[in-house]
N, C-alpha and C positions, 0 to 999 in steps of 0.2 A: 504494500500500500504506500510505503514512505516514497518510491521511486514514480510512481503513480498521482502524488500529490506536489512530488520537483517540478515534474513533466506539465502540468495546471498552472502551477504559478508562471513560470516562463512564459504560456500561452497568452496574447493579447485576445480580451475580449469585445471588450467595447475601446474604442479609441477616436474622439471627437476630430482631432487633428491627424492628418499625414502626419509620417516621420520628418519632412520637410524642414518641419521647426527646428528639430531636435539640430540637424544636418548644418540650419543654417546657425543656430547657437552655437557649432563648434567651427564653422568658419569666421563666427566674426570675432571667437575667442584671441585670436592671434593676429587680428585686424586692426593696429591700431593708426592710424591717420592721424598727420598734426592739424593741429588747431585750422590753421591758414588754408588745409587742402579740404575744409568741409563746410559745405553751404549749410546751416544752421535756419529754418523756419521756426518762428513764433507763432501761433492763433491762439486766440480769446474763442474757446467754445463753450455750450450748455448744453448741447444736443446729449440725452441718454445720459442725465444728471441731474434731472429733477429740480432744472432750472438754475442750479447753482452754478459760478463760470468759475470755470478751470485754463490755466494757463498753458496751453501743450506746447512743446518743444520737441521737433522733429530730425533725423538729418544725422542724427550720432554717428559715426561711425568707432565704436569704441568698444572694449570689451565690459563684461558686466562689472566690473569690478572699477574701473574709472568710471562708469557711469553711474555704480553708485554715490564713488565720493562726491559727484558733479553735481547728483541730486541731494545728496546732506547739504555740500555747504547752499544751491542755491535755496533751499528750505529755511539752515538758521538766517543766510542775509535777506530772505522775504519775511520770514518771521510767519512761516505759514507749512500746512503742512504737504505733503505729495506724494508720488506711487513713479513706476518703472512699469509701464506695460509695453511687452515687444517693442524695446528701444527707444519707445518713446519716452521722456519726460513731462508727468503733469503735478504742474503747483497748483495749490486751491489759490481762488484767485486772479483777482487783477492785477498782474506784475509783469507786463508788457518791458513797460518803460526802465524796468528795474532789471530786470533778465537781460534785455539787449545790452545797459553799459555793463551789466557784469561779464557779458562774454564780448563781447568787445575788449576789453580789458584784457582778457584770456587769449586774444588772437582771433578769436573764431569770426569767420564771415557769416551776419547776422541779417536775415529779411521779416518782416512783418508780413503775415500770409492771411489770406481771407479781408472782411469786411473790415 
């Protein structure tokens, strides 16, 4: 039974995503780009937030691990809180204005996207 119950756990049953994701989290593990060679977009959205606006920042090209410290600090200098979903970065919040001179400051080439 025990070799019978290996053989189960190995097997995928349900699985929302392709492996795609997985595939591309470990190319962009060792992807890392400077600052200067990444176009950087900002939007101010609410869609799918219950009306609340969220800051997203798109464009990274970076591994998860600089993007996390990228989103700590811009979290403590917005003084608000945020998430990492698929690469993106989102601050609660209107911090447009405050995001651009901080990556400005960083090198990164910065555009204002949407409305």
């Amino acid at each position: 039974m025990s070799s019978q119950g290996q053989s189960s756990s190995k097997r995928i049953v349900y699985q929302e995503f392709s492996s795609f994701s997985n595939s591309k989290m470990l190319e962009n593990k060792g992807q890392d780009l400077l600052p200067e060679q990444q176009d950087i977009r900002i939007q101010l959205t609410r869609s799918g937030r219950k009306g609340k606006t969220v800051t997203v920042i798109t464009g990274f090209q970076h591994s998860a691990e600089k993007l996390a410290k990228l989103l700590k600090q811009f979290k403590s200098r917005c003084g608000s809180g945020g998430t990492i979903k698929d690469n993106i970065l989102e601050i609660q919040g209107d911090h447009c204005q405050k995001l651009i001179t901080i990556l400005s400051q960083l090198g990164y080439k910065v555009k204002i996207s949407g409305g």
